[in-house]
ZAMARGU-4260 file (C-alpha; in steps of 0.2 Angstrom, whole numbers, plus 5000, padded with zeros to 4 digits):
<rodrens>
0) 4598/4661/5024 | 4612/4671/5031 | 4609/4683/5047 | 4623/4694/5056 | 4622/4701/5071
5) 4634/4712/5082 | 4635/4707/5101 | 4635/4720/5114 | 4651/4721/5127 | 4656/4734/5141
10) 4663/4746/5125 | 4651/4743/5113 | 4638/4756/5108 | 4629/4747/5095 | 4617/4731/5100
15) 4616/4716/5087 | 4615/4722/5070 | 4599/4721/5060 | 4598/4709/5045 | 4589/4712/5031
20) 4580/4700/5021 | 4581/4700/5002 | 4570/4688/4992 | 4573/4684/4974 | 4574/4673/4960
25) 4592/4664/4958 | 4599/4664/4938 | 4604/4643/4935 | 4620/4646/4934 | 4626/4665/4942
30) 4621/4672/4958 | 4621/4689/4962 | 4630/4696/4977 | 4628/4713/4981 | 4624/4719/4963
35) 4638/4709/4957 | 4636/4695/4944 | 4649/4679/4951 | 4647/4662/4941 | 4645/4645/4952
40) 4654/4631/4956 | 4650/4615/4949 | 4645/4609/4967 | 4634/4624/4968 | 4626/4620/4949
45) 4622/4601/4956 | 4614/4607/4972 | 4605/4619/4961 | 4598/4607/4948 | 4586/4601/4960
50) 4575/4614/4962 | 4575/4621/4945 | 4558/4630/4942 | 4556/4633/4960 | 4555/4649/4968
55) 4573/4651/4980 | 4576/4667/4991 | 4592/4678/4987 | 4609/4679/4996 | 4611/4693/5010
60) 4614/4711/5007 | 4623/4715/5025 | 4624/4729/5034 | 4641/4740/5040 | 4648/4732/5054
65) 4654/4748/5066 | 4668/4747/5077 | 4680/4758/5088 | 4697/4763/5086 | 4712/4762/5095
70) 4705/4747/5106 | 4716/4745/5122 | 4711/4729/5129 | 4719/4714/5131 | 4706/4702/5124
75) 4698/4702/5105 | 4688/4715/5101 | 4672/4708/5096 | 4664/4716/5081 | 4650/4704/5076
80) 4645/4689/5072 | 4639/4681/5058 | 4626/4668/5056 | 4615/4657/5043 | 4597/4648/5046
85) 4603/4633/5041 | 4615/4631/5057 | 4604/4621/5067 | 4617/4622/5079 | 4625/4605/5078
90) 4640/4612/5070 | 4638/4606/5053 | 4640/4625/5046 | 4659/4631/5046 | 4659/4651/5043
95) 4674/4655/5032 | 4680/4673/5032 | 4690/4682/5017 | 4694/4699/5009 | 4704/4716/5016
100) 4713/4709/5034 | 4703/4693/5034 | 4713/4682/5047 | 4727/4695/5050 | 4717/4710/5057
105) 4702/4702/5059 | 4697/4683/5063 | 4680/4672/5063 | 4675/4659/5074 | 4668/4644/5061
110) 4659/4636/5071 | 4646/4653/5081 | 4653/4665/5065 | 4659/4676/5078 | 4670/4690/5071
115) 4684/4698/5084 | 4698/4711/5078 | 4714/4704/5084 | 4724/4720/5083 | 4724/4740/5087
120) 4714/4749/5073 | 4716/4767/5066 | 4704/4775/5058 | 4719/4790/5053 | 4729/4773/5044
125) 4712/4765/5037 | 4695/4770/5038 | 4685/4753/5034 | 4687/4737/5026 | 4678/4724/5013
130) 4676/4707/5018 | 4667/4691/5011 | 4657/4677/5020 | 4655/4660/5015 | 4645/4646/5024
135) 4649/4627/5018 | 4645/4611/5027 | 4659/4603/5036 | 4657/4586/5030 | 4655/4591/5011
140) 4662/4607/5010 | 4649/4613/4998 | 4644/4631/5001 | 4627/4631/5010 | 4625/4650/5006
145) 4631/4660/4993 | 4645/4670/4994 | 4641/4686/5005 | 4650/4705/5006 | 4651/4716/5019
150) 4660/4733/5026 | 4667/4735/5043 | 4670/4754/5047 | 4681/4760/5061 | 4673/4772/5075
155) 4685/4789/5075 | 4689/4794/5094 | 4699/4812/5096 | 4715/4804/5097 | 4724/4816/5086
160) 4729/4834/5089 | 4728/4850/5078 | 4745/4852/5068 | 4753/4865/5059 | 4762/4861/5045
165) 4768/4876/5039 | 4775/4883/5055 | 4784/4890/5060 | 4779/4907/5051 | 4787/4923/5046
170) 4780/4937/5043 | 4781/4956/5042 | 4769/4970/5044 | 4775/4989/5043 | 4778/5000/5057
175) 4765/5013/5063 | 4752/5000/5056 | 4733/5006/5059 | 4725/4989/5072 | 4717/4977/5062
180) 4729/4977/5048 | 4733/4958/5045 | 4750/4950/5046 | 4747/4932/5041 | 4735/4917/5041
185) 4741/4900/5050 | 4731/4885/5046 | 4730/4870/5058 | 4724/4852/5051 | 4718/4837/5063
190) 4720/4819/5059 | 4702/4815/5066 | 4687/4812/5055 | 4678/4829/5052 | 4661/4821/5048
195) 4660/4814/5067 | 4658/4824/5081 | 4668/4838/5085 | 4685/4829/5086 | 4694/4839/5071
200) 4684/4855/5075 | 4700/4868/5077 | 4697/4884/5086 | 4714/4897/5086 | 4721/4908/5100
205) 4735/4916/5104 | 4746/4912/5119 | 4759/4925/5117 | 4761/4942/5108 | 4749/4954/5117
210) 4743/4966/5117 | 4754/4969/5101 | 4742/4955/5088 | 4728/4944/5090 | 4720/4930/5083
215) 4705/4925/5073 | 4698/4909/5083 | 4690/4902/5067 | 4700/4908/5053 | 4720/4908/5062
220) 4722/4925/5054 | 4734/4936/5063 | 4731/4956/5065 | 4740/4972/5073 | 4731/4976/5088
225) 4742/4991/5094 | 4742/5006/5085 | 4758/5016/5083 | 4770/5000/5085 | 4789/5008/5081
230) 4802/4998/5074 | 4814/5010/5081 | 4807/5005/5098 | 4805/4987/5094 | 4808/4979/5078
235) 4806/4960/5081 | 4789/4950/5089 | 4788/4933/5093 | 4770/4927/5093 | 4764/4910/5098
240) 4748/4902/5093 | 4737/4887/5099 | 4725/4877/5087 | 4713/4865/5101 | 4699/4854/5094
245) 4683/4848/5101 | 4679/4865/5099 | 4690/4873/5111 | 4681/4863/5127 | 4689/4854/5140
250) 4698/4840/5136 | 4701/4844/5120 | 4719/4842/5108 | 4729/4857/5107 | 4743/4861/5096
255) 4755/4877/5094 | 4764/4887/5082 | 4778/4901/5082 | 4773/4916/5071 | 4788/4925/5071
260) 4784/4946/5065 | 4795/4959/5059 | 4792/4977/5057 | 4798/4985/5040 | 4803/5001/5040
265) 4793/5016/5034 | 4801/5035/5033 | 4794/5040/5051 | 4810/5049/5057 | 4819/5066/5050
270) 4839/5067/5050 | 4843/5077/5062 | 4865/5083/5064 | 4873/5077/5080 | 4884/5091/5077
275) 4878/5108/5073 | 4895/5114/5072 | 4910/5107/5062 | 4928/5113/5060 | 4941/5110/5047
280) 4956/5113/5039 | 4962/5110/5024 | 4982/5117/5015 | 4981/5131/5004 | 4991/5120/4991
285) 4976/5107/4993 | 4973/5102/4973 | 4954/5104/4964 | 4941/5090/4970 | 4952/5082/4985
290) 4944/5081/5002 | 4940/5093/5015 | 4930/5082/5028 | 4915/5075/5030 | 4897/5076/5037
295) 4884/5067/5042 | 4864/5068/5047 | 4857/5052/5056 | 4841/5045/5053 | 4834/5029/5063
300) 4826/5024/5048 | 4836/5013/5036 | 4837/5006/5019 | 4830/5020/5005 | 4821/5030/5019
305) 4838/5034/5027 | 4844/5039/5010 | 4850/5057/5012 | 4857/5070/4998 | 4868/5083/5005
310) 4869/5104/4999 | 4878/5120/5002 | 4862/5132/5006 | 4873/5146/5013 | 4889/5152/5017
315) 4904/5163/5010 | 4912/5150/5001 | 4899/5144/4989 | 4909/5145/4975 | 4925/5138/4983
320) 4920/5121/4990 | 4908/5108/4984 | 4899/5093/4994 | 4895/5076/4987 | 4886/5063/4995
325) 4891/5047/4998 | 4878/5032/4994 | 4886/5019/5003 | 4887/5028/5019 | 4876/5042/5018
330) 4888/5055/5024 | 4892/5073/5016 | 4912/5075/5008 | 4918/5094/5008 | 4929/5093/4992
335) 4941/5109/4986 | 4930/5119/4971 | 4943/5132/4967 | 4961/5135/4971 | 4966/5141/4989
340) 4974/5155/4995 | 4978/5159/5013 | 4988/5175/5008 | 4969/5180/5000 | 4957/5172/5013
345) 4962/5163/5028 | 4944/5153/5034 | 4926/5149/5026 | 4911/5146/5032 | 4896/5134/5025
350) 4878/5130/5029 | 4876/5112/5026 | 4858/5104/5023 | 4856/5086/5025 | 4839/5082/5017
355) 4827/5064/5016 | 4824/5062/4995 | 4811/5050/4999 | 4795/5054/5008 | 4779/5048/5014
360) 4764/5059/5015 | 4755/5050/5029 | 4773/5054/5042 | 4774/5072/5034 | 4768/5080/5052
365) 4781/5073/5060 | 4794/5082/5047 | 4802/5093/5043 | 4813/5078/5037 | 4828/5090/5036
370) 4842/5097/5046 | 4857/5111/5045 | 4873/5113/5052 | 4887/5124/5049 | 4904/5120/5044
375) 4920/5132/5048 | 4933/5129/5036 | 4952/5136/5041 | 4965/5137/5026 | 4981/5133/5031
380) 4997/5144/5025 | 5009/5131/5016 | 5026/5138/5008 | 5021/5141/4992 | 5034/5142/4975
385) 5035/5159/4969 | 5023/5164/4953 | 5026/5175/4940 | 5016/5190/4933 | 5009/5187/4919
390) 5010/5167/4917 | 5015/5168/4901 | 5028/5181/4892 | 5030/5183/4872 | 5044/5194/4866
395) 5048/5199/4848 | 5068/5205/4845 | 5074/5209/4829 | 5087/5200/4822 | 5101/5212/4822
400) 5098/5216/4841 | 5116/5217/4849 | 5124/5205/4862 | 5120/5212/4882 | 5103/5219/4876
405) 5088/5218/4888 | 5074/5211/4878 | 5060/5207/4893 | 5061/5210/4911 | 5055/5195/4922
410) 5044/5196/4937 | 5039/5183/4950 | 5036/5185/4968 | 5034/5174/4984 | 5016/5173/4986
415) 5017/5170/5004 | 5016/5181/5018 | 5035/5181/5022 | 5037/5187/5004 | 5055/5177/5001
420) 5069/5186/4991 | 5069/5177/4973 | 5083/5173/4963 | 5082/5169/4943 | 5089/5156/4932
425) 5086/5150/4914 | 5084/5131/4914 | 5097/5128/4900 | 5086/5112/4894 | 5075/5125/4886
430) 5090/5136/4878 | 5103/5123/4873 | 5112/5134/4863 | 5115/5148/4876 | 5107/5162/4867
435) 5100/5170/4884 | 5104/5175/4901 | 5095/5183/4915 | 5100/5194/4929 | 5100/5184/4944
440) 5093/5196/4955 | 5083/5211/4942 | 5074/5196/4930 | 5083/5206/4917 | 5082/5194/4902
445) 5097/5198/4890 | 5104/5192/4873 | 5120/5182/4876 | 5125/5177/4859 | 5120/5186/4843
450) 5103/5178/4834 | 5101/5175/4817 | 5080/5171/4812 | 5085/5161/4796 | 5095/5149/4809
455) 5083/5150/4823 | 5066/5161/4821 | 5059/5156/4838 | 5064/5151/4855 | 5054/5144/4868
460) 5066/5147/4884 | 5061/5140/4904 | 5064/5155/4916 | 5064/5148/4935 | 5061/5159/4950
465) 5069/5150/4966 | 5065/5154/4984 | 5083/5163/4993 | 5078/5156/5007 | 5072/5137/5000
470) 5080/5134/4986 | 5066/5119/4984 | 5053/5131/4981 | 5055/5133/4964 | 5042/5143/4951
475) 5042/5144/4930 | 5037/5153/4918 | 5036/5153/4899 | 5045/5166/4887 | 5044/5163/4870
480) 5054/5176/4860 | 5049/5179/4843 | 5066/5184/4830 | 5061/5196/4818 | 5067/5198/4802
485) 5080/5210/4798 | 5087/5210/4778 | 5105/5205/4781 | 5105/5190/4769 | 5108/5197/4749
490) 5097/5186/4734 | 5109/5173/4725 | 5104/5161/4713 | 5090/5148/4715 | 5104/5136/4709
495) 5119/5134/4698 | 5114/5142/4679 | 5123/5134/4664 | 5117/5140/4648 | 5121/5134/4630
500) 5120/5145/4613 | 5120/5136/4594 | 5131/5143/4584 | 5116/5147/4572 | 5109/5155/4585
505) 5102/5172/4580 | 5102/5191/4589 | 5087/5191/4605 | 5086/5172/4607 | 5082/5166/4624
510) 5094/5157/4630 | 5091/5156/4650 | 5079/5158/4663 | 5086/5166/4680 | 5079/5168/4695
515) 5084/5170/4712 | 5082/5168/4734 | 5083/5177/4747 | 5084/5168/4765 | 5075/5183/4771
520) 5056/5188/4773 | 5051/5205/4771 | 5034/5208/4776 | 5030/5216/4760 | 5036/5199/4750
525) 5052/5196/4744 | 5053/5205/4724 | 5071/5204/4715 | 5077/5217/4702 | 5092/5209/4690
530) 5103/5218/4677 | 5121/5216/4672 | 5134/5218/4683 | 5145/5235/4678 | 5159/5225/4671
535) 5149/5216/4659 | 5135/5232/4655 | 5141/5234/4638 | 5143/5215/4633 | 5142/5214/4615
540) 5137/5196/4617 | 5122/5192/4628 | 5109/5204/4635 | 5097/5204/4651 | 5077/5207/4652
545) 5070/5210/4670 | 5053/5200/4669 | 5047/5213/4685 | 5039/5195/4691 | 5056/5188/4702
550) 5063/5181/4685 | 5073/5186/4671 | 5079/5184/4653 | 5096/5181/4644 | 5095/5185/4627
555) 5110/5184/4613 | 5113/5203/4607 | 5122/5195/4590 | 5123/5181/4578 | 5138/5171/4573
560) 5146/5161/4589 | 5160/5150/4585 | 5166/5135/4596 | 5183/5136/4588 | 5185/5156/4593
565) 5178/5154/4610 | 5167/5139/4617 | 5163/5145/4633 | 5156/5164/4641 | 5156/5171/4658
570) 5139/5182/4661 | 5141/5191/4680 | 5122/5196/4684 | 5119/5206/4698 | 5103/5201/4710
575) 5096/5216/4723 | 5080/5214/4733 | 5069/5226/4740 | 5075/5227/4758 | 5081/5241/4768
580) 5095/5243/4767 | 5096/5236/4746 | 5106/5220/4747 | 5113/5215/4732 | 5126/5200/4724
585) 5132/5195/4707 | 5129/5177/4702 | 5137/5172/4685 | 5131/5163/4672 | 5141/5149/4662
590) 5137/5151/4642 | 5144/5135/4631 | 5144/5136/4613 | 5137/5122/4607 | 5135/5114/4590
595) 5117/5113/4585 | 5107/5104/4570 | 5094/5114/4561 | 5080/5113/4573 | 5091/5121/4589
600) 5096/5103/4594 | 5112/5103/4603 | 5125/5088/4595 | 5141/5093/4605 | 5148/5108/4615
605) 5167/5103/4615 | 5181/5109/4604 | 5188/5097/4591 | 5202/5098/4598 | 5199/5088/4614
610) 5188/5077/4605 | 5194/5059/4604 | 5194/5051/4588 | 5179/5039/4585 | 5191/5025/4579
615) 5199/5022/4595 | 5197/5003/4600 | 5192/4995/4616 | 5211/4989/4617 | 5220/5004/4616
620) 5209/5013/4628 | 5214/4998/4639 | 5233/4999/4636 | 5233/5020/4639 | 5224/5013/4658
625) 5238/5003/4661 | 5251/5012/4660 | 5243/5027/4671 | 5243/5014/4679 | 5261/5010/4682
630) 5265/5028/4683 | 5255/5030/4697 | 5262/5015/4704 | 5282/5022/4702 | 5278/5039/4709
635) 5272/5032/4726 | 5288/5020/4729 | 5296/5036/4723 | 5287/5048/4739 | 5291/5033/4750
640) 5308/5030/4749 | 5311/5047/4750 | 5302/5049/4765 | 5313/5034/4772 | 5328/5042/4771
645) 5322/5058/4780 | 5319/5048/4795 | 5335/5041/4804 | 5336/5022/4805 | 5346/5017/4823
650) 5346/4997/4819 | 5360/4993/4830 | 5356/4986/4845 | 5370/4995/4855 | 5364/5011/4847
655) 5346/5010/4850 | 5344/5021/4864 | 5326/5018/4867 | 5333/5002/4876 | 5344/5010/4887
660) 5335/5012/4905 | 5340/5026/4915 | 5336/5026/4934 | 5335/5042/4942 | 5334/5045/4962
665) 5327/5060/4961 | 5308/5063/4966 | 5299/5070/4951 | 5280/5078/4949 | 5271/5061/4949
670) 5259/5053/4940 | 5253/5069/4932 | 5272/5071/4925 | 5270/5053/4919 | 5253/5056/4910
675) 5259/5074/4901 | 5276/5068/4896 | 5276/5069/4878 | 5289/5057/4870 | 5290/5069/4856
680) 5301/5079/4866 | 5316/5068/4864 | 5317/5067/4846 | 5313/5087/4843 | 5309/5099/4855
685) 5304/5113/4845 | 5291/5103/4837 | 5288/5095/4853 | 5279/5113/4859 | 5267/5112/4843
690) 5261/5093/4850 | 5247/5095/4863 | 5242/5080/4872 | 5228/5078/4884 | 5230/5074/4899
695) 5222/5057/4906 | 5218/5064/4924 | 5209/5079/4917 | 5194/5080/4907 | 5199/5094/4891
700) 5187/5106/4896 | 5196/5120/4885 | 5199/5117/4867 | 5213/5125/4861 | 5213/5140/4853
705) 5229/5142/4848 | 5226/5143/4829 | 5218/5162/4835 | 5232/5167/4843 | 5247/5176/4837
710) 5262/5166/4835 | 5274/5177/4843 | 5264/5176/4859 | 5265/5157/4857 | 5284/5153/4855
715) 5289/5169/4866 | 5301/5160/4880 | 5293/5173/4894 | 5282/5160/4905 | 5271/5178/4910
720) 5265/5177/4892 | 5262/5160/4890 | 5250/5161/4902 | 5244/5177/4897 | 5241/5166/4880
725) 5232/5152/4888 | 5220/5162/4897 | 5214/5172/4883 | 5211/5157/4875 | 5200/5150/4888
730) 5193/5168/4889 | 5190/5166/4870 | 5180/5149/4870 | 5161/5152/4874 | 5158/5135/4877
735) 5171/5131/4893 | 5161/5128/4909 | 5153/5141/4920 | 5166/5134/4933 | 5183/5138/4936
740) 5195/5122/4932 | 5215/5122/4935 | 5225/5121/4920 | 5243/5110/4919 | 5254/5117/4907
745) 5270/5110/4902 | 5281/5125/4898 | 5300/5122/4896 | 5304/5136/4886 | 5317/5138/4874
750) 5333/5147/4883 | 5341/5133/4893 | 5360/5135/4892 | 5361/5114/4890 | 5350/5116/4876
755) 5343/5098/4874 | 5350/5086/4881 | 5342/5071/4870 | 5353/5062/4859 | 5340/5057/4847
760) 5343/5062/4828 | 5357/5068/4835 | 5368/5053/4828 | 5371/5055/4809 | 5386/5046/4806
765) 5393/5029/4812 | 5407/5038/4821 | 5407/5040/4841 | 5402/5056/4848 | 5412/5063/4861
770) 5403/5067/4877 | 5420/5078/4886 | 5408/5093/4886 | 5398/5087/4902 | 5412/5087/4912
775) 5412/5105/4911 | 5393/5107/4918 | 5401/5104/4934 | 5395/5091/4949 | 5376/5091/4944
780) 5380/5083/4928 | 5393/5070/4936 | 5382/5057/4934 | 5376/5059/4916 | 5394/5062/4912
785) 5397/5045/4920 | 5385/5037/4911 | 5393/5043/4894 | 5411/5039/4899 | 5420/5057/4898
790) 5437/5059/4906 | 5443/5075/4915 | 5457/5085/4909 | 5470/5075/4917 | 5462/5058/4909
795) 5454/5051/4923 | 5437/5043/4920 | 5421/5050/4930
</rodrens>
């Protein structure tokens, strides 16, 4: 049978190990270890034969071998020894040893069965460990003993110190916190076994952060232990604590943890102004909603309980100014309500409330959680554009009104205190047509040019007021003007009446419908009366009905029209409208007599006479074209060659004078002569002064107006009244420039004692011309004379 037995050393606290003894009946061929069926070995089967039907004792249950952790020593650590009592001691028995660390942690002498662990054990990495014992004989190596199973379990010491796994902490607890209110609960594990002694028994304390927390020993949770802690005064904690074991005595592990503790904010602090005065300023041209200046309440809280709305509680200018509150910086902006005027009110003053929207009862006695402060605003004189009274002006003129007529009187003045002196202007975008003027210094607004409603009925015309002083300072006003209707336009014909009458036609047959406009609009409507013009009153052929209703009736008054006696009537028909005074005008009526089948259908209204025979053929209508054709053709080579021989032909070479260059030393007008010479001159002079050429340096400002002017004050030779003539035109033209421009004229005039000196058209045969004349002129003609060959009296040649 097997015994075990554990020796005693200088670190062992257990003495040999108790065996138990188990009896039992053995099956022939299993034997049960431990509860556990294993078959046998043909040896063990043999060795068992024998004693079939005899009573044999069971294998050993053993007992836990115990041993302790983290051995130090240098030799084996001796756990126990094993032992069966059929070792007679002679060494016949070898002890085999197998299972969990079987010859690696743990080793077995087989010859004494003693069992020593051969390397550190931890009972943190393993707690125990399963092994088997065999006993066979050393000669046979047949087992002498069954099989055998047995634990060894590792002794915990306290070699392991509290840890915390989570650390290290945040937390957060809000300000002004009652004590006791918990913060957060730290936890501390140890490695040690809980079951044995009082190694893993944690206790918690805290070695910094008081007096402001504590600690509880046997849970770790973490409390306030100040009252009124501020985060305004202190916003961030530290806090260490220490887990130690064994219960907190001597000599136990300890291990540490930071907690690290933030105060959140509560709404424990009212704004309060650092100012409880502000001064501003702001233009008195400043425009609606742009900014004043700004103010500001602080509050030591933050996030939404240093939220702050701001309000105008008080103050003159209430209705003038606004204030808005901006969320990203909490701070009050003054913004412009109304316009400003420093000429009506030259400073402001505002009671500004800065105000907490979010509140906690609990802090309420330490309120009030508002503030006020007063804001002076100063408004700043600016030079202002001038402004009109009224804003707007509507004028109605009737039609008719004459030219210089004042219809409205413009008034703007400088609304600044220096009250400039303003001068008037139309802006001529607005009246393109010139229509208007205004007096420059009275705002007198005048008719320039007469008006006419049915041309133009409205006018919406820009008058500008400008500073005399700073002409930059410009104001505007609106004036439409409103043309009323005045009956200065007679009714005519809604379009050109042609009428047709059968010659079956009958006494009172219609024959035309008239009726008639009138560009005109009286207020009372527009109604027409017609009749027959006096000339035609007693028309034996045709008769008129006024309808009353703006149309009327052409009736025949007999029977019996004829196309051969006469094909065509004239019908005048007088038109007056209601207006005052009565305009009235005579629209005539064309009447064809007309050929007409049986039903009143017309078949033709043209004489026999000019009818063209229904048999002509396509080719003779062709052959009549052609020879229009080739009349037309003769009578234009006909025109042209007389107008050929109108004009003077100069073919030769040595008569063409055009060629002939003549170089003059004398100093002329200059380029302005060049560019108004008119080459004209030299073929005609008299109908050179009918030629007007513009000038290339000049811009025609002036159109002429010559067609207006009397001839005789054209072609009089007196330079006075040439000019005279030119300036009346100019005078004349309503569309020159409002500037004054300088005018060139070339005026030779007509009464030179030379005459013209140009020999153009003046060659009309192919005989020479004597030049002898020139001589005469005296010396400043020597040249031209010269030029032309002319001899003196005694035959000389110049």
């Amino acid at each position: 049978m097997w015994t075990s037995g554990r020796m005693s050393n200088a670190k062992n606290l257990f003495g040999l190990g108790v065996s138990l003894y188990f009896w039992g009946l053995m099956d022939l061929t299993t034997t049960v270890l431990s509860g556990s069926a294993r078959p046998l070995t043909e040896g063990q089967e043999d060795n068992l034969s024998d004693k079939l039907h005899q009573r044999m004792k069971r294998s050993w249950v053993w007992n836990q071998f115990f041993v302790l952790e983290e051995y130090t020593g240098t030799d084996p650590l001796y756990v126990g020894k094993l032992h069966s009592d059929m070792d007679r001691g002679d060494g016949s028995i070898k002890y085999i040893l197998s299972g969990e660390g079987a010859g690696i942690v743990f080793t077995i002498d087989d010859t004494t069965g003693d069992i020593h662990a051969i390397q550190r054990l931890d009972r943190e990495e393993r707690s125990q460990y399963t092994l088997r014992a065999q006993a066979l004989d050393r000669r046979t190596g047949r087992p002498m003993e069954p099989e055998s199973e047995f634990i060894i379990k590792i002794q915990d010491i306290n070699d392991n110190e509290p840890k915390f796994l989570d650390g290290p902490y945040v937390a957060s607890v809000p300000e002004m916190s009652p004590v006791g209110t918990s913060v957060i609960q730290v936890t501390a594990t140890d490695a040690d076994d809980p079951t044995y002694g009082n190694s893993a028994r944690v206790v918690y304390s805290i070695l910094q952060g008081q007096p402001y927390f504590s600690v509880d020993s046997r849970t770790g949770l973490i409390r306030t232990a100040l009252m009124n802690m501020d985060r305004e005064a202190k916003e961030y904690y530290e806090v260490i604590i220490q887990a130690k074991d064994m219960g907190g005595q001597l000599g136990g592990l300890a291990g540490t943890t930071t907690v690290n503790i933030s105060l959140s904010d509560v709404n424990d602090n009212p704004p309060r102004f650092p100012q409880k005065h502000y001064q501003m300023s702001v233009l008195e041209s400043a425009p609606i909603s742009s900014t004043v200046g700004r103010v500001v309440a602080k509050d030591l809280d933050e996030g939404i309980n240093a939220e702050m709305k701001y309000s105008l509680v008080d103050g003159d200018g209430l209705d003038v100014f606004d204030i808005n509150t901006d969320p990203n910086y909490q701070v009050g902006i003054i913004t412009v309500r109304k316009p400003l005027s420093f000429e009506s009110k030259k400073s402001y003053t505002l009671k500004v409330e800065g105000a907490n929207p979010h509140l906690e009862m609990r802090f309420l006695n330490l309120g009030p959680f508002r503030d006020t402060t007063t804001v002076h605003i100063s408004v700043e004189d600016v030079d202002e554009p001038p402004v009109f009274e009224p804003s707007t002006y509507f004028v109605e003129v009737p039609e008719d009104v004459e030219i210089g007529t004042t219809i409205q009187i413009i008034s703007a003045k400088d609304p600044d205190v220096t009250n400039n002196s303003i001068r008037y202007s139309i802006d001529r975008s607005s009246d393109p047509g010139r229509f208007f003027y205004v007096d420059i210094t009275s705002g007198a607004l005048m008719t320039a040019r007469p008006l006419d409603r049915e041309d133009i009925s409205w006018h919406n015309i820009t008058v500008l007021a400008t500073e005399l002083n700073n002409p930059s300072q410009v104001g505007s006003v609106s004036v439409t003007v409103k043309v009323l209707d005045v009956n200065d336009n007679a009714p005519e014909f809604a379009r050109f009446y042609e009428a047709f009458v059968c010659e079956n036609a009958k006494a009172g047959q219609l024959i035309q419908t008239v009726s008639a406009i009138d560009r005109d609009d009286p207020q009372e409507g527009q109604h027409f009366y017609y009749s027959l013009a006096p000339e035609a009153a007693n028309n034996p052929n045709f008769t008129l009905r006024d309808n009353q209703d703006n149309t009327a009736w052409i009736l025949t008054r007999r029977s019996g029209f004829r196309q051969n006696e006469q094909n065509m009537f004239y019908l005048p028909i007088l038109i007056s409208d209601n207006g005052r005074p009565v305009l009235s005008s005579t629209g005539t009526l064309t009447v064809h007599v007309c050929s007409c089948d049986e039903e009143g259908v017309v078949m033709s209204c043209n004489a026999e006479a000019y009818v063209l025979p229904v048999s002509l053929s396509r080719g003779a209508l062709i052959a009549i074209l052609a020879c229009i054709f080739v009349l037309l053709v003769l009578v234009l080579l006909i025109l042209s060659m007389r107008r050929q021989r109108k004009q003077p032909y100069i073919i030769d070479e040595e008569e063409n004078i055009h060629e002939n260059i003549v170089r003059y030393d004398d100093e002329g007008g200059g380029e302005e002569d060049t560019e108004a010479f008119d080459i004209a001159a030299m073929w005609n002079p008299r109908e050179a002064q009918l030629v007007v050429k513009n000038r290339q340096d000049m811009l025609p400002e002036i159109e002429s107006l010559s067609r207006y002017v009397p001839q005789a004050c054209v072609m009089d030779n007196n330079v006075h009244n040439y000019v005279l003539a030119k300036l009346y035109e100019a005078d004349m033209d309503l569309w020159a420039p409002p500037f004054d421009s300088l005018q060139t004229y070339m005026f030779e005039g007509n009464g030179s004692v030379a005459e013209s000196l140009s020999s153009l058209q003046s060659v009309t045969t192919d005989s020479d011309q004597s030049y002898d004349y020139l001589t005469d002129w005296g010396p400043r003609f020597k040249k031209l004379a010269e030029m032309y060959g002319a001899t003196d009296s005694s035959g000389v040649l110049w």
